[in-house]
N, C-alpha and C positions, 0 to 999 in steps of 0.2 A: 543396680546391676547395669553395668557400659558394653555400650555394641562392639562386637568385635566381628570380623572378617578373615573370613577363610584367604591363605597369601595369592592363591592364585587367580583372585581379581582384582590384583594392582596389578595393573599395567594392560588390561583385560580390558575390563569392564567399568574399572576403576583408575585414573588418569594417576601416576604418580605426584605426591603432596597434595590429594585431594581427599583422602582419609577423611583426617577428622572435620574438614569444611562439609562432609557427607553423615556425621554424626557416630564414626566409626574412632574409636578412641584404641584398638589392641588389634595384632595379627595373629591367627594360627600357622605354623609352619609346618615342614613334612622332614623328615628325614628319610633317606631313599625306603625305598620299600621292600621286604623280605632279607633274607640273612646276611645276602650279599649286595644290599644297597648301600655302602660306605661311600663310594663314588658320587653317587648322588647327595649326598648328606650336602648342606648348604654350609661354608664356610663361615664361621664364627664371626671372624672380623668384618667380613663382608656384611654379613646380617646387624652385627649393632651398628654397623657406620648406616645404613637402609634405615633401619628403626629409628636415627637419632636427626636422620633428616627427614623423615617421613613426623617427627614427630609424637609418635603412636609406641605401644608398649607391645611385648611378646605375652598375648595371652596363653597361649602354648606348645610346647613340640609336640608332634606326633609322629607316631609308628605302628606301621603293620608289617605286622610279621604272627606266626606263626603260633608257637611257645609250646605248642601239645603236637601229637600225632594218637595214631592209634594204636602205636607200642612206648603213647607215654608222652617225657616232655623231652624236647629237641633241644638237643647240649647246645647246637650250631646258634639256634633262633633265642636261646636262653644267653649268651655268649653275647650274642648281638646287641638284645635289649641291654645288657649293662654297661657294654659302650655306650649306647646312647641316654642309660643313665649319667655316666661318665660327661658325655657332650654336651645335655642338658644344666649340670652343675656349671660347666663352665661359662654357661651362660646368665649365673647369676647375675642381677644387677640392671636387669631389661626387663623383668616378668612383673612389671608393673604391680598394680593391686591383691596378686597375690602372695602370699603368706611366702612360698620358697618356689624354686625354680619349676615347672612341671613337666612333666611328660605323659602325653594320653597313649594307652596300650590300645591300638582296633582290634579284636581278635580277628583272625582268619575265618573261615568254612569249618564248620565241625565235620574231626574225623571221621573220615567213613571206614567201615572195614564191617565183619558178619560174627566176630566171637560173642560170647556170652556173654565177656567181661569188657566189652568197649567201654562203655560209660562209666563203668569201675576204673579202667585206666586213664581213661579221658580226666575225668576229675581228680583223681592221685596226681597225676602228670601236671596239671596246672596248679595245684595248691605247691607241686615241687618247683616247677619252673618259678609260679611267681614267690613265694617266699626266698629263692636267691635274688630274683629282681626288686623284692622288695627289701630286700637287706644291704643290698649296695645304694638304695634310695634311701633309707635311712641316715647310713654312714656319712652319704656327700649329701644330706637335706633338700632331698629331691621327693615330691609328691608323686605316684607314679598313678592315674589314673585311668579307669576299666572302662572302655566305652561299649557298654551292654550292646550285644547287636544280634536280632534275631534268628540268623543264620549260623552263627560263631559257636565257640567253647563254649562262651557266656552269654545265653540268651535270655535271661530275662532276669528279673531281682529276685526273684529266691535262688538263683542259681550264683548271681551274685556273691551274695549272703553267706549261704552253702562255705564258698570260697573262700571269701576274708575271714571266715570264723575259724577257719583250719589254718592262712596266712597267719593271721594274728598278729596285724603291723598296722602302725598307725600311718605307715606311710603309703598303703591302698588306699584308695577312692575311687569316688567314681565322677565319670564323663557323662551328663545326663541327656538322651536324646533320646524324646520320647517315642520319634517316628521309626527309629529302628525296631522298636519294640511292642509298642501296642497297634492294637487292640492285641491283647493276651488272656490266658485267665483269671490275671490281675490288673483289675480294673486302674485306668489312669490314674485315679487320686490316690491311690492304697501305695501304687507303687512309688510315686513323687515322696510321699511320707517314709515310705520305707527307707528310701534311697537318703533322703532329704541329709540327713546325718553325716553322710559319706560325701557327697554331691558338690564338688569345688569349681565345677566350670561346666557351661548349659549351652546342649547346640538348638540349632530350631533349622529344621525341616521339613519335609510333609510326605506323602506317602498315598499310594493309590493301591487298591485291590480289587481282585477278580472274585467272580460267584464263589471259589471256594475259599477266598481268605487268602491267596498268594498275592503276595505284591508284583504288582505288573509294572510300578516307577515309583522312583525314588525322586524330586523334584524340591521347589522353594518354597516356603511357606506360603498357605492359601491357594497353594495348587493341589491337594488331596483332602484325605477324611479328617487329619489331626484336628480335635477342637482347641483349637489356640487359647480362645479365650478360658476353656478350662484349665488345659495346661500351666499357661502364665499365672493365671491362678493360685495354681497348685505352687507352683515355684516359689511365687512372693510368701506364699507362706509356709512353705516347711525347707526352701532351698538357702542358706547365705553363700553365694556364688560373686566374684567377683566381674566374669565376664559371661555375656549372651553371643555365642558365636554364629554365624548366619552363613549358610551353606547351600549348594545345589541349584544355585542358581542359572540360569542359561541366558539373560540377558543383564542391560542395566534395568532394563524395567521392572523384570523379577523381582534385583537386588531393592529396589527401593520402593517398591512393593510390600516386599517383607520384611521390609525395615520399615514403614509405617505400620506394616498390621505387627509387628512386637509393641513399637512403642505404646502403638493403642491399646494394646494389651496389660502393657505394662504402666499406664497411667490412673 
């Protein structure tokens, strides 16, 4: 599995052309954020001519946006994702060691609202929203992958689960980051296996909490409770992921920091 980096520490934190001299071989991108981030979306050409001097591969796009509400799934943020299913195919040809072009789904905040039937529409609503998303990822051979997040639609691997069993596409997956999610009622190893199957690209961050279990920060690896060493663990053995993406960093220190404690992990 090859390090990969979040885009927004070249040029940061990270010196442009100094990537892979720092053992970074792929970038994660963003495409603007919510329904109406088209503006922001990064220019295609711009981005392979960057990639092709930086020497380094497109480990992913990503997107947040929305996909559900609480009367269901959102035509506007459903509409969205498939452009940027659309953007991502064009981008064949860069996504290095992966199998076809990808794109990571973050979900949003789960709907709030008081009926009886939230959670009934919550989850119809995304097994609707994502089966058009994952049917235009089919068509143009786009992986479209779930990045479980504990506050989100889809907080944890049975809910996961739940989802792709009603999708029923081979072109779901998932984005595996363990700090968004655990500690849960499923314990770390149970879920890395669970997932393991589905699991096409692995973030690594860390996470802190209060007396009652709320996360109080989201930070870089070996700055919270994650046990890495289990985690890494977990992965070498139930995940075949092609990139390890390294996030939330706040210095170069951080960054290479937790680029020694993966590899350590991973050796």
């Amino acid at each position: 599995m090859k390090l990969a980096l979040m885009d927004g520490a070249v040029g940061a934190l990270v010196e442009p052309g100094e990537l892979r001299a720092l053992g970074f071989e792929a970038v994660q991108v963003f495409f603007g954020h919510g329904p109406d981030g088209a503006a922001a979306d990064p220019d295609p050409d711009a981005l392979k001519a960057r990639l092709r001097e930086e020497g380094v591969a497109l480990a992913a796009m990503t997107l947040h946006v929305d996909l559900v509400g609480a009367q269901g799934a959102k035509a506007g943020d459903v509409e969205r994702a498939i452009r940027c299913v659309e953007k991502t195919a064009a981008l064949d040809g860069v996504f290095g060691d992966n199998e076809r072009p990808l794109l990571i789904w973050h979900p949003s905040g789960y709907p709030q609202g008081d009926t009886a039937d939230l959670d009934v529409r919550v989850h119809q609503g995304l097994c609707e929203a994502l089966a058009d998303v994952a049917q235009a990822a089919e068509h143009l051979g786009v992986s479209v992958a779930v990045e479980i997040t504990r506050a989100g639609s889809i907080g944890g691997a049975e809910a996961y689960l739940r989802v792709r069993d009603c999708v029923d596409s081979p072109a779901l997956k998932v984005c595996l980051d363990a700090a968004n999610f655990t500690p849960d009622r499923t314990p770390l190893a149970r879920a890395v296996r669970m997932l393991g199957p589905d699991t096409i690209i692995v973030h690594g961050k860390d996470a802190r909490f209060d007396e009652t279990g709320q996360v109080v920060d989201y930070g870089p690896t070996g700055s919270g409770t994650l046990d890495y060493e289990a985690y890494l663990r977990y992965v070498t053995e139930y995940v075949a992921a092609p990139y390890f993406v390294l996030e939330y960093y706040r210095s170069r220190d951080d960054l290479l920091r937790a680029r020694d404690i993966v590899r350590g992990c991973m050796a």
